[in-house]
N, C-alpha and C positions, 0 to 999 in steps of 0.2 A: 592462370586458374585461380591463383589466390586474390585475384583485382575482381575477378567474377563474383565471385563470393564474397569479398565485402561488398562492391557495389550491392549485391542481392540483398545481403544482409539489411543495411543501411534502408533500400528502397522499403525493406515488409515495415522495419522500424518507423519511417520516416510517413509511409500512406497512411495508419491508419489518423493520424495525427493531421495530413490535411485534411481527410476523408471528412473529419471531424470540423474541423474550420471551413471547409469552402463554404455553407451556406448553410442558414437554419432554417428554410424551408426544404419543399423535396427536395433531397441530396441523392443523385444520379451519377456514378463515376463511370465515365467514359474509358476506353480505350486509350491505352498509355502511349503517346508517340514515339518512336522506334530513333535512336538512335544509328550512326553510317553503320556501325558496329553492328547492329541486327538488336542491340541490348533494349529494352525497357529504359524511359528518361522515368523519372520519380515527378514528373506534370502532370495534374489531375484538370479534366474539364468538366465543370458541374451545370446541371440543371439548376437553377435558381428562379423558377419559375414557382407560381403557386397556385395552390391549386381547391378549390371547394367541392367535397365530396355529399355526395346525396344518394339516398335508397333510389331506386326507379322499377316502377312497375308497368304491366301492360292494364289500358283501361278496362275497365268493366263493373262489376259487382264487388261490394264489399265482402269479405269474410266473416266478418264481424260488426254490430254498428259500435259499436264501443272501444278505446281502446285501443285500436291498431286502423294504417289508413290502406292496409294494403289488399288489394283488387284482384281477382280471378277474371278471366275471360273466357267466354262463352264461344268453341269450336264452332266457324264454319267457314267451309274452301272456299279460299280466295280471298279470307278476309286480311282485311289490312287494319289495325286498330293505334291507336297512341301511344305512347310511352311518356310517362309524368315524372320526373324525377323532384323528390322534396316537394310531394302532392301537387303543386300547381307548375312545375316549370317545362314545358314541352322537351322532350330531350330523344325524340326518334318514334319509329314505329316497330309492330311485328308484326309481320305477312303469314298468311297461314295458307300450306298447300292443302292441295286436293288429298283424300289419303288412297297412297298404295303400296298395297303386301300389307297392310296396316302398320303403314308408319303416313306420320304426319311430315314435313321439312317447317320450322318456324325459322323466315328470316327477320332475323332486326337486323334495324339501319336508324344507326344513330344520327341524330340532328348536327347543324355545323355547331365548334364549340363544346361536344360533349365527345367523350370516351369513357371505354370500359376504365376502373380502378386498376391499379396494379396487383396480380396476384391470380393464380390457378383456375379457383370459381367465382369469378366475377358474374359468372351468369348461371342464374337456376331457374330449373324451368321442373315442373310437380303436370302430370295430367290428373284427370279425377272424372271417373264414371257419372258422379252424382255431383251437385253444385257442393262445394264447400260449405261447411257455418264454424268454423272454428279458427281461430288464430292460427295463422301458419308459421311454419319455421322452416324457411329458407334452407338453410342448411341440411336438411333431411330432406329437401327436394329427391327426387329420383335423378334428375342430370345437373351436373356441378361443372363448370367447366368454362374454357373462356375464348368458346367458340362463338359469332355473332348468326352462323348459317347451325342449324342442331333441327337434325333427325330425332323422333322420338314415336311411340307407341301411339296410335291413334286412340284421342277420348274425346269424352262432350265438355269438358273443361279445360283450360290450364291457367295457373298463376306461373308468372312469367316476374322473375325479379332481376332486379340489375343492380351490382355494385359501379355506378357513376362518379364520374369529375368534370370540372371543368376549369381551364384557366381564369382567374381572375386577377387582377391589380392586387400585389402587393403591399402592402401596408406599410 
């Protein structure tokens, strides 16, 4: 019991100090390999990869012309529109169903080389009765979340944003 418990000890002492060392890009700690014993080994496996993050929006209309580069799209079934992440880089689409019981389904599908950002709402999505003219804020959206398939209320608008990344060559 008392070998448990140093080892424990030792391991909390000892991670976060690799946690810190293994990589100064994204640092991702894996799952710790299991010693015969059933114990935790104090071996960290890190992501060392890196990564460029970008806004992504669905194409459409501006909000704004000043100011802000970010686009609303104009409802209708079946459409299928772009996703631009960091205004010009293609980075997937968003499908837009039929509506029923008044709800919309928007699917995105992300292009190869891109993915959602790490984190809860990586994806917001706003409808709007009437076209936009104002700066939007993301974060106030009506659905937050970091699902790529999202039900939502049927309108004649939505801005569709994306928290984006994508691997790139380290430096």
């Amino acid at each position: 019991m008392k070998s448990t418990i140093k080892h424990t000890i030792v391991a909390l002492v000892a991670a976060p100090l690799l946690f810190v060392s293994c990589c100064k890009e994204e640092t991702k700690p894996v799952s710790k390999p299991q010693t015969a014993m059933g114990e935790s080994s104090s071996a960290y496996t890190c992501d060392t990869r890196c990564w460029q993050e970008e806004t992504g929006w669905s194409t459409g209309c501006k909000y704004v012309d000043k100011g802000s580069w970010a686009t609303y799209t104009k409802y209708q079934a079946y459409n299928c529109v772009a996703i631009y992440a960091g205004q010009n880089m293609y980075a997937g689409t968003a499908h837009f169903s039929c509506v029923n019981n008044g709800k919309v389904t928007i699917t995105i599908t992300l292009a190869d080389g891109w993915e959602l950002a790490p984190g809860n709402e990586s994806v917001k999505i706003q409808g709007y009765s009437t076209a936009p003219d104002s700066k939007p804020s993301p974060g106030k959206f009506a659905y937050k979340g970091s699902c790529l398939t999202v039900e939502v209320c049927a309108s004649c608008f939505y801005g569709i944003h994306l928290d984006l990344r994508k691997e790139v060559a380290c430096d």
